[in-house]
N, CA and C atoms as a LAMMPS dump frame, in Angstrom:
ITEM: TIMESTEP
0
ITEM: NUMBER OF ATOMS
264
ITEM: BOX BOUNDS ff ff ff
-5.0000000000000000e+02 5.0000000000000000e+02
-5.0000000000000000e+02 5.0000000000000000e+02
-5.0000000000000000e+02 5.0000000000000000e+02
ITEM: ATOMS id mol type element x y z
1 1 1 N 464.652 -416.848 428.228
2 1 2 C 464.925 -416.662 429.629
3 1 3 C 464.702 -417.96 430.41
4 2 1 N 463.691 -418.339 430.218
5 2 2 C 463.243 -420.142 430.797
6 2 3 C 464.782 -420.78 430.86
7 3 1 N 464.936 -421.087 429.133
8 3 2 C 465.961 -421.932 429.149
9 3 3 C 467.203 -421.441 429.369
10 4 1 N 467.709 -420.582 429.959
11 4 2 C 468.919 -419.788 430.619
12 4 3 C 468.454 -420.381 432.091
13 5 1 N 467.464 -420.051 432.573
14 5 2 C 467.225 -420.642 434.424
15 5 3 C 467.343 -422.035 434.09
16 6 1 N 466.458 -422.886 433.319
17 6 2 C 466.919 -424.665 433.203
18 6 3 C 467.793 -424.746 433.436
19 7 1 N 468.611 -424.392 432.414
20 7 2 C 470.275 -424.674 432.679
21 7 3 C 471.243 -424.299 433.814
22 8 1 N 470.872 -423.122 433.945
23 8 2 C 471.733 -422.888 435.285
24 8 3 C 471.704 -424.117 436.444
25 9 1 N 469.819 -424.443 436.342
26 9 2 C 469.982 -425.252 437.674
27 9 3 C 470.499 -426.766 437.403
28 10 1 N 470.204 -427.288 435.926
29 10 2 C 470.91 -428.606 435.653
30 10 3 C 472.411 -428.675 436.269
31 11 1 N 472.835 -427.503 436.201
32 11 2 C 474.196 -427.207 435.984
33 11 3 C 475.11 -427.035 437.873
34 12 1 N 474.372 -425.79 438.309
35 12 2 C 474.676 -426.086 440.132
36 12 3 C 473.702 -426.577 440.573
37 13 1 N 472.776 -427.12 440.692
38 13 2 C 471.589 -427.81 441.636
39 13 3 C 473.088 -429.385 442.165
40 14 1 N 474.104 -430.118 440.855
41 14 2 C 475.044 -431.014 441.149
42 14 3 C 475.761 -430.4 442.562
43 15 1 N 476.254 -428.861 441.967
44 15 2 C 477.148 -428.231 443.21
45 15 3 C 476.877 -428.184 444.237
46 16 1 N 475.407 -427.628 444.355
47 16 2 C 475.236 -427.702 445.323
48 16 3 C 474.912 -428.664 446.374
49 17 1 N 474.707 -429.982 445.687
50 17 2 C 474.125 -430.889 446.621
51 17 3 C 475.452 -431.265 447.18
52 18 1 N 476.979 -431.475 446.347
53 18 2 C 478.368 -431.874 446.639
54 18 3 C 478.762 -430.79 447.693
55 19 1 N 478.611 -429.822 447.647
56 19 2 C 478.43 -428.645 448.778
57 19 3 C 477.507 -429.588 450.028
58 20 1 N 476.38 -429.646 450
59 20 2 C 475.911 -429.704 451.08
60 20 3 C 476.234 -431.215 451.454
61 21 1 N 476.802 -432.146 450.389
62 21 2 C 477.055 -433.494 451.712
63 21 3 C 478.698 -433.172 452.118
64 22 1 N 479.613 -432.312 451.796
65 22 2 C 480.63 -432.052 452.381
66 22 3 C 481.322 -431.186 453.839
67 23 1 N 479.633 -430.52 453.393
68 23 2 C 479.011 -429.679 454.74
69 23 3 C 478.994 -430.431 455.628
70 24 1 N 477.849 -431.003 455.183
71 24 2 C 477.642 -432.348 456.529
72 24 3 C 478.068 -433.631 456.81
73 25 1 N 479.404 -434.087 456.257
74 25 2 C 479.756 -434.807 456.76
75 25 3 C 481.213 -433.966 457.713
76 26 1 N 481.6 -432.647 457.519
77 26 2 C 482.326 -431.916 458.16
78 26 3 C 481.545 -431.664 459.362
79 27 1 N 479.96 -431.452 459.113
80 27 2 C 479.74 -431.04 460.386
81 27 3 C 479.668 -432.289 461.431
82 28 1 N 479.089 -433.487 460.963
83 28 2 C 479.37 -435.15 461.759
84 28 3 C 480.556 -435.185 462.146
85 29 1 N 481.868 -434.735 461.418
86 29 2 C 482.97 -434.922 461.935
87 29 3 C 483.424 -434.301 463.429
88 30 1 N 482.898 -432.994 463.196
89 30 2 C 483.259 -431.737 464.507
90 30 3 C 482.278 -432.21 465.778
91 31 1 N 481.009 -432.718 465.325
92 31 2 C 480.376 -433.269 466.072
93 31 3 C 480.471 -434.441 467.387
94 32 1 N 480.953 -435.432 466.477
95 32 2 C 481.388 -436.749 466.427
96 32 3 C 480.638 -437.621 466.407
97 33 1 N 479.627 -437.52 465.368
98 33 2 C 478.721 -438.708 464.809
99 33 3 C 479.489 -439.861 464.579
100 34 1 N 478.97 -440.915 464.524
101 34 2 C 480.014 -442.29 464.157
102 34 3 C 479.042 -442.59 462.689
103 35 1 N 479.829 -442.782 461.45
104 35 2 C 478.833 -442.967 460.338
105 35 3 C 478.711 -444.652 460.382
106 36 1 N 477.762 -444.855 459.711
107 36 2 C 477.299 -446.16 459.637
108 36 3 C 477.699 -447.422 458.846
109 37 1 N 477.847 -448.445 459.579
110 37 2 C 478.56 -449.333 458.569
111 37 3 C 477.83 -449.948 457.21
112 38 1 N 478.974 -450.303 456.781
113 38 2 C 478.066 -450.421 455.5
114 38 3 C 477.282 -451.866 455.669
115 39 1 N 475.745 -451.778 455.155
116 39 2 C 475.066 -453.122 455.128
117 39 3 C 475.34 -453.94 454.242
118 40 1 N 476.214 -453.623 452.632
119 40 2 C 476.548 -454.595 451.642
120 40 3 C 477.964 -455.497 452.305
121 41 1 N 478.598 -454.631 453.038
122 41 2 C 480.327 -454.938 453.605
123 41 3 C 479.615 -456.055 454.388
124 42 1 N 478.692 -455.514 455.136
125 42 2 C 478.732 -456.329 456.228
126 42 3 C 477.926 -457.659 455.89
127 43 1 N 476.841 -457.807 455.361
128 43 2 C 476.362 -459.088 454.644
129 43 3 C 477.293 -459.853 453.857
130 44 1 N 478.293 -459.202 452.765
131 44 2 C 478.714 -459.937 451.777
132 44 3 C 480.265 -460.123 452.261
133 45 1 N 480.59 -459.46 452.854
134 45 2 C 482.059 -459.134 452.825
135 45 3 C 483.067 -459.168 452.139
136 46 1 N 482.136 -457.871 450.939
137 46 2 C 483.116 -457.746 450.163
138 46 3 C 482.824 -456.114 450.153
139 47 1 N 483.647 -455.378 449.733
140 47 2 C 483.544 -453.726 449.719
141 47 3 C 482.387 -453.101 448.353
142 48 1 N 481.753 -452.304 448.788
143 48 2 C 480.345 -452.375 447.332
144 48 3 C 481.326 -451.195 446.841
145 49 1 N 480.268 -450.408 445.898
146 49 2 C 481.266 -449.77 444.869
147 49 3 C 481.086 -448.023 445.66
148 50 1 N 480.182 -447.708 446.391
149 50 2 C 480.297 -446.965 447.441
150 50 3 C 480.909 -446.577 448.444
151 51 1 N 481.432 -447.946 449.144
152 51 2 C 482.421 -447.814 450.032
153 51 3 C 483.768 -446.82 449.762
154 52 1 N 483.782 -446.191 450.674
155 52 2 C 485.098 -444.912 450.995
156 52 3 C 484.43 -443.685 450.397
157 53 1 N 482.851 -443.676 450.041
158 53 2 C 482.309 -442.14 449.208
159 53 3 C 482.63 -441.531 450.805
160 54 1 N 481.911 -442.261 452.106
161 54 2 C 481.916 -440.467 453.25
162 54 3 C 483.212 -440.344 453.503
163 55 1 N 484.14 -441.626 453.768
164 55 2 C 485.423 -441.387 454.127
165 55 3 C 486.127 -440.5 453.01
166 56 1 N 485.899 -440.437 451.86
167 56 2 C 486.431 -439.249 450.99
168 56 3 C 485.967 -437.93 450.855
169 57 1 N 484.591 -437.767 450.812
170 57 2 C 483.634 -436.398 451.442
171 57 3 C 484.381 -435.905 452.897
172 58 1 N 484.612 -437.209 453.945
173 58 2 C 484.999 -436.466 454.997
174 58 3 C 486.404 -435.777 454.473
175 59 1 N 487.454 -436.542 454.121
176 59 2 C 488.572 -436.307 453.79
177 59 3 C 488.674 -434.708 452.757
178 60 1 N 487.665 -434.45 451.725
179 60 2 C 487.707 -433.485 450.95
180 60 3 C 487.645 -432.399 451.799
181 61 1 N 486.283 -432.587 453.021
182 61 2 C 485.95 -431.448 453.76
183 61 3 C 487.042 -430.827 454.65
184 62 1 N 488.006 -432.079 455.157
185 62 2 C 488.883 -431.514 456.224
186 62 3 C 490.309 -430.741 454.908
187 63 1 N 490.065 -430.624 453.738
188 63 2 C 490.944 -430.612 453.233
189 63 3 C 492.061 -430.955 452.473
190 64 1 N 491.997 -432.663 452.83
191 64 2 C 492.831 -434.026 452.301
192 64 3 C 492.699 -434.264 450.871
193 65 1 N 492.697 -433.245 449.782
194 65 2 C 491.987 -433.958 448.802
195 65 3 C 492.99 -434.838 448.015
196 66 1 N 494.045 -435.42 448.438
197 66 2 C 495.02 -436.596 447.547
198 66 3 C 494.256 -437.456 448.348
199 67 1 N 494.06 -437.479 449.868
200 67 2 C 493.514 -438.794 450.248
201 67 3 C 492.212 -439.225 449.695
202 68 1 N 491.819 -438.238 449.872
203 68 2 C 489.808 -438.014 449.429
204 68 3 C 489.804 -438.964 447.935
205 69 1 N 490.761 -438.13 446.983
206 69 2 C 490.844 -438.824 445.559
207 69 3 C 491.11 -440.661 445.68
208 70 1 N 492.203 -440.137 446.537
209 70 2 C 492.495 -442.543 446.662
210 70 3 C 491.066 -443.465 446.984
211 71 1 N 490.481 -442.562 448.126
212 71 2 C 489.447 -443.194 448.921
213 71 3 C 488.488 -443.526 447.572
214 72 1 N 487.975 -442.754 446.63
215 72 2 C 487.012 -442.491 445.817
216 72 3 C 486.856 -441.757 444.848
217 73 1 N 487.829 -441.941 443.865
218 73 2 C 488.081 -440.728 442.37
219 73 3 C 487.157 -440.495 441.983
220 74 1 N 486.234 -441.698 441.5
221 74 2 C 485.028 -440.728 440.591
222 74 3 C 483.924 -439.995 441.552
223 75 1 N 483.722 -440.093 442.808
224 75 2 C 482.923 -439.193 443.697
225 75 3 C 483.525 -437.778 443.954
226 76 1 N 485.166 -437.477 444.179
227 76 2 C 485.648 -436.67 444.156
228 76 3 C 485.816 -436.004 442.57
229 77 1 N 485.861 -436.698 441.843
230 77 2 C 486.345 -436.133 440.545
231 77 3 C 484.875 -435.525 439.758
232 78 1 N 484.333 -436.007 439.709
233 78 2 C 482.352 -435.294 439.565
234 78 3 C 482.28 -434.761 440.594
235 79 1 N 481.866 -434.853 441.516
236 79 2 C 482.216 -433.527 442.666
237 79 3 C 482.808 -432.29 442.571
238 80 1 N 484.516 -432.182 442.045
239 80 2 C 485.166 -431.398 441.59
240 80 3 C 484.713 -430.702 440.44
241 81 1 N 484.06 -431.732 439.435
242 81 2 C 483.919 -430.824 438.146
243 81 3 C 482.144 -430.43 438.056
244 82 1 N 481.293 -430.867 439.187
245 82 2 C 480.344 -429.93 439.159
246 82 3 C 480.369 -428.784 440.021
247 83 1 N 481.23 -428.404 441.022
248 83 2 C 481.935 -427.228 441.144
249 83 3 C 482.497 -426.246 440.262
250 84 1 N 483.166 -426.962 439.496
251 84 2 C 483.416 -425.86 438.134
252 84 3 C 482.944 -425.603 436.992
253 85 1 N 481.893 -426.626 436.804
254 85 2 C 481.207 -426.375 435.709
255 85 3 C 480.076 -424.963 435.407
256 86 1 N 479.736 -424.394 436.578
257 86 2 C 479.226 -423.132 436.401
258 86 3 C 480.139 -422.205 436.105
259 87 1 N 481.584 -422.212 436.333
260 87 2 C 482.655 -421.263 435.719
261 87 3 C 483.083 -421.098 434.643
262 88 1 N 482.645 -422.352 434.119
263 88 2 C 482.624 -422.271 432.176
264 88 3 C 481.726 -421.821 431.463
């Protein structure tokens, strides 16, 4: 029984956290928080490997998910598949 609960939560504890930053960057959006620039962009000026994760979270939340994917595949794409990984 233990290791049936471990797993479950290894498994959505991912979902849910991709749940809750899609939440809230939907809810910043309706709001109109301004998100923050990035401190690597702006020191180096060059784009870090982060850049476009909220702009694609925002984009997933409003629905956009071809844009969401351009902005940031592997945040959307692990995102996506720890959503479904409790369905398997």
């Amino acid at each position: 029984m233990k290791r049936f609960a471990a797993g479950a939560v290894l498994i959505g504890l991912p979902a849910v956290m991709f749940l809750g930053l899609v939440a809230g960057m939907r809810l910043a959006a309706e709001v109109g928080v301004q998100l923050p620039e990035c401190g690597f962009r702006r020191l180096s000026g060059q784009p870090c490997p982060f850049c476009g994760s909220s702009r694609a979270l925002l984009a997933f939340s409003q629905g956009e998910w071809s844009r969401s994917l351009g902005l940031n595949p592997l945040l959307v794409g692990t995102g996506t598949l720890s959503l479904l990984a409790p369905l398997a």
